[in-house]
N, C-alpha and C positions, 0 to 999 in steps of 0.2 A: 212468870213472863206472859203472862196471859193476853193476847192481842196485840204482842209485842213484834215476835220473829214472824216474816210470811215465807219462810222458807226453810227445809227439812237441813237440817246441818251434819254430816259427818265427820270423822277427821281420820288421818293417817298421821303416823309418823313415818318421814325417810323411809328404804329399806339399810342396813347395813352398808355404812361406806368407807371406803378408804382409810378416811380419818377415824372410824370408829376400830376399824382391823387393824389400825397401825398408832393406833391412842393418841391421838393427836386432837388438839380443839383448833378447830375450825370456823372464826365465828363472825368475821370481818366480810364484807361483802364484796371487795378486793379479791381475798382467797377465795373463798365459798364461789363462787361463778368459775372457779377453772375447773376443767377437766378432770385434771388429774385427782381431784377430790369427788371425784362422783361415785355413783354403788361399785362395791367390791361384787366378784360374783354370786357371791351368799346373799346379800341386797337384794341383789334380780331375783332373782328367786323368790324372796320374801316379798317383794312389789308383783311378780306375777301372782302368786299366792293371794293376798289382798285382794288384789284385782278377780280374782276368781270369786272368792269369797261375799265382795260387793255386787257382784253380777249375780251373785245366788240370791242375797237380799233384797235385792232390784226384782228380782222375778217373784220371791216368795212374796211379797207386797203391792205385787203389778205395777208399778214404777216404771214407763217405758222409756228408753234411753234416752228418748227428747227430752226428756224432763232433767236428765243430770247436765250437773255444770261441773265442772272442777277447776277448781281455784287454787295454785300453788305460788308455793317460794320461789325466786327468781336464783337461789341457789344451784351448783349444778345435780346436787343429791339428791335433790328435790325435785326437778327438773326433770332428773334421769326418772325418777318414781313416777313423777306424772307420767310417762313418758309410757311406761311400761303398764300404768295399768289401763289407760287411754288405747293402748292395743287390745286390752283384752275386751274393751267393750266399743272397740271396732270407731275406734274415734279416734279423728286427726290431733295432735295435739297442738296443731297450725290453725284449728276450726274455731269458730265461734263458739263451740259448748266447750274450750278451755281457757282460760287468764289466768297470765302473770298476775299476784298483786302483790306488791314488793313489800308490803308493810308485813306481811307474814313470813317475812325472812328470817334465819336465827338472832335470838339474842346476842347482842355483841356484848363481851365481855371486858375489853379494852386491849391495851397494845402488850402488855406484862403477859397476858393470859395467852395472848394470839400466835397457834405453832408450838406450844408447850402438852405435855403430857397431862391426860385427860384426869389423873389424880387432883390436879389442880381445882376440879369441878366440886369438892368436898370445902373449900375455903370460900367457896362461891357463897354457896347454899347454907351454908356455917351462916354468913353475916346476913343472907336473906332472911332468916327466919329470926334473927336480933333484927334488923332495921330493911323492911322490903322497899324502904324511899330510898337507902344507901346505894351508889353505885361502887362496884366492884374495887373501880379505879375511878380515877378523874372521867375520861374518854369513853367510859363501859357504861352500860344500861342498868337500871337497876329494875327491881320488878315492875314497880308502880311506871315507867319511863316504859316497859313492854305493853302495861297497860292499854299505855297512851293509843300506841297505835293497831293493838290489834283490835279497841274498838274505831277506830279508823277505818280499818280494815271490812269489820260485821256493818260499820254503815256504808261505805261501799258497795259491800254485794248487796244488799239489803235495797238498796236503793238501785242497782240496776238489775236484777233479777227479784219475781214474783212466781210463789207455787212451785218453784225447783227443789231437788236433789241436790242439796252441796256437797263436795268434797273437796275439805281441806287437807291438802297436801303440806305439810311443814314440821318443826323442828322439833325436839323434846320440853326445851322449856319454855317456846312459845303455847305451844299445845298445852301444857301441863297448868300454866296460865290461862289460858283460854279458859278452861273447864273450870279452873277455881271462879272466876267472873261470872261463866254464867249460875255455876250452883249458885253462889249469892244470890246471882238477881233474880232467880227463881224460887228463892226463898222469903224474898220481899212480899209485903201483904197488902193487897189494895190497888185494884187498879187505877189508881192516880198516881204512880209513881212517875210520870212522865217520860219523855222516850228512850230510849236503849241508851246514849251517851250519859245523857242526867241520872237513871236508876246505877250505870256500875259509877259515877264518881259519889254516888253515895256508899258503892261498898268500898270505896280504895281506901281501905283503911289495914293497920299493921295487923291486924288480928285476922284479915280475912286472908291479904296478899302471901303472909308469912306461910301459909298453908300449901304452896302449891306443889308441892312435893307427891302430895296425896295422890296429886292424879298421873303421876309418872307414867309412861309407853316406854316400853320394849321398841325395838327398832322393825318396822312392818307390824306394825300393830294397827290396828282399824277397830276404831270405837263410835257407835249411834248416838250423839248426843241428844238427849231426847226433850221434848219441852211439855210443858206442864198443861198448854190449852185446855184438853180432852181428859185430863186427868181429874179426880177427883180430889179435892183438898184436902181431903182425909190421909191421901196417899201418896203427901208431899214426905215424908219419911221411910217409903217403902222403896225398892232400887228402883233407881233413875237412868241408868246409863247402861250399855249392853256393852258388855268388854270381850271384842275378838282378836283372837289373835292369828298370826300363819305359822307362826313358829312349831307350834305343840299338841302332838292328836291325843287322847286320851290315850288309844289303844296304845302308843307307845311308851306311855307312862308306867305301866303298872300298876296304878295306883287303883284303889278298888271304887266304882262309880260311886258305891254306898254311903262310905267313908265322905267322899266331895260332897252328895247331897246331903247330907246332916249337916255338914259345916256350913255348908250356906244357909241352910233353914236357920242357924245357930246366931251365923253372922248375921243375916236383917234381920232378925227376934231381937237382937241387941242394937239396933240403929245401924250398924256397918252397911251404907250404900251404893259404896265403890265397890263391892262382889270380890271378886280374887284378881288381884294384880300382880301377880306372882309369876310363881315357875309355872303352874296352869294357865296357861289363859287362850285356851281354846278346847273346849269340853264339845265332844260328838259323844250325841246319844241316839239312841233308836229310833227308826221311823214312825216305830209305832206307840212311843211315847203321845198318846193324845191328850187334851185337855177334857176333860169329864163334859162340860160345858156345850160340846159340840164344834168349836173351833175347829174348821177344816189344817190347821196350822199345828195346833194342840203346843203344848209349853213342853218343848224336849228336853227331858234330862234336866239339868240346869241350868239351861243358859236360859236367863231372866229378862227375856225380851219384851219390851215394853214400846209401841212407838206409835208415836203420837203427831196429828199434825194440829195446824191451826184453820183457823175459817178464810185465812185470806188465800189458802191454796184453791183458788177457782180455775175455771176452765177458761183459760184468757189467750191462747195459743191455736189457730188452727193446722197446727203441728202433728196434732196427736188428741184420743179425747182416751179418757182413762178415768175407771173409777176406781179407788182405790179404795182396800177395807182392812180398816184402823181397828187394831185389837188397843182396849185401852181395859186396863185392870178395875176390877170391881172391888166395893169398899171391903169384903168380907177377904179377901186375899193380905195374906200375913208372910208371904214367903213366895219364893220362887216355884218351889213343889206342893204349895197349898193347893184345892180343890174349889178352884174359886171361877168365877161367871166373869166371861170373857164377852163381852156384846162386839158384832161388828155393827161401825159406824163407815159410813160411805161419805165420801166427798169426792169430786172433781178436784183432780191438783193437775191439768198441764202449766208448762213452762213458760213464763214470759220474759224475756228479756228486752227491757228497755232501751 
């Protein structure tokens, strides 16, 4: 995606709601806006959680708040999440650094599915992954029709914000969609692939769409989608995406740290660039985990943080001036616990909004 995105993108899932405590699909936009379907109190939680989380990220990359936008579902689950983590980083969710934008509301699934028991979501994914152009039902979306608009959506923001912090607040299989689109189109080679809408209808195809399962969230889950600019081409196979979660500390796992960093070294030795989306997915490690390199940040533990901006994050805002120092992985790095040269690169990114 090379000089494609001019703006840093994260996403969120929902936190826990109602519909998800009480197994219910929720997917009509009718339902979804009432009340009564918004976060259960485990949800909040997992939105404040998030919201902490992203304020840590926001600092450990000097990112200052003017710079964040958040973009959510006009659901009320979603709503509620924005809602909640918009507190934590002391932002009106009435202000200018937040939008509805409706196209990243849930998939709808049709009227057969709408109010039925969340088991149903197995006969969904069943016929996604035989035909992602089939809709569900007559009236329901099918993947390629979510496509449609949540690149509607990236050229929206894309078009009225420049140099920002995005965060996408929305659904599990628009998200999970989302992520399949851009690995594609991040994996296209050549910059003449033309602009953001013409590179993904060249990936809408059954072989790319039927995949989006891969990138499934947990409910409160906050993932870095990260873009290739500042990357090296060599190390378009090496992990791409940083998967956080609020759910799950180490220390109350048990599980032994050693055991987790082998298996990652294990899993990207083998191509595996989604990391652990699992019952893990939020690994605390030591402070004094440093990078050999000298990175005042150093690569802790294993979370395989990687992020990357573009050239068009300039200083276009007298909001805020901010330089910000982009760790971007070196060609000799094979793993997340490799012993590899971390350069800082500096760029001016404040926020413009058009």
């Amino acid at each position: 995606m090379e000089g494609l995105m001019r703006n840093r993108y994260w996403i969120l899932r929902h936190g826990k709601s109602i519909p998800n405590e009480t197994g219910l699909i929720v997917s009509s936009m009718e339902n979804g806006k009432l009340e009564k379907y918004k976060l259960a109190s485990e949800g909040i939680k997992q939105a404040q959680l998030a919201g902490e989380l992203f304020l840590k990220e926001l600092k450990e990359n000097d990112i200052p708040l003017e710079n964040v936008r958040i973009c959510y579902s006009p659901f009320s689950r979603t709503t509620h999440t924005a809602e909640v983590v918009a507190s934590v980083l002391n932002l009106s969710l009435d202000g200018p650094q937040c939008k509805i934008v409706e196209d990243l509301r849930e998939r709808y699934f049709g009227h057969s599915f709408e109010l039925r028991s969340h088991e149903k979501y197995s006969e969904i994914w069943d016929l996604d992954e035989k035909d992602p152009f089939m809709k569900p039902e007559e009236d329901g979306e099918s993947v390629a029709d979510v496509v449609s608009r949540l690149t509607s959506a990236l050229v929206q923001i894309e078009s009225e914000f420049q140099g920002c912090t995005i965060l996408i607040v929305s659904h599990g299989d628009p998200l999970q969609i989302l992520q399949t689109i851009l690995n594609a189109v991040r994996e296209q080679v050549g910059p003449d692939g033309g602009d953001l809408a013409s590179r993904v209808e060249k990936i809408k195809v059954p072989s790319v769409l039927s995949q989006h399962r891969k990138h499934a969230l947990e409910t409160g889950q906050l993932r870095a989608v990260v873009k290739d600019k500042d990357v090296n081409s060599s190390q378009a196979g090496s992990v791409n995406q940083v998967d956080k979660s609020v759910n799950i500390e180490l220390e109350e796992t048990g599980i032994d740290k050693e055991e987790i960093q082998v298996g990652l070294e294990d899993m990207v030795k083998n191509g595996d660039t989604e990391g652990v989306n699992g019952d893990i997915t939020k690994i605390v490690a030591d402070e004094g985990d440093k990078d050999k390199s000298g990175d005042s940040e150093g690569i802790r533990g294993v979370t395989n943080k990687v992020v990357t901006t573009d050239e068009a994050d300039q200083c276009k805002s007298p909001l805020a001036t901010n330089n910000v120092e982009i760790p971007v992985v070196d060609d000799q790095c094979k793993s997340p616990m490799a012993e590899c040269n971390v350069p800082e690169q500096v760029n001016g990114s404040d926020c413009k909004t058009k």
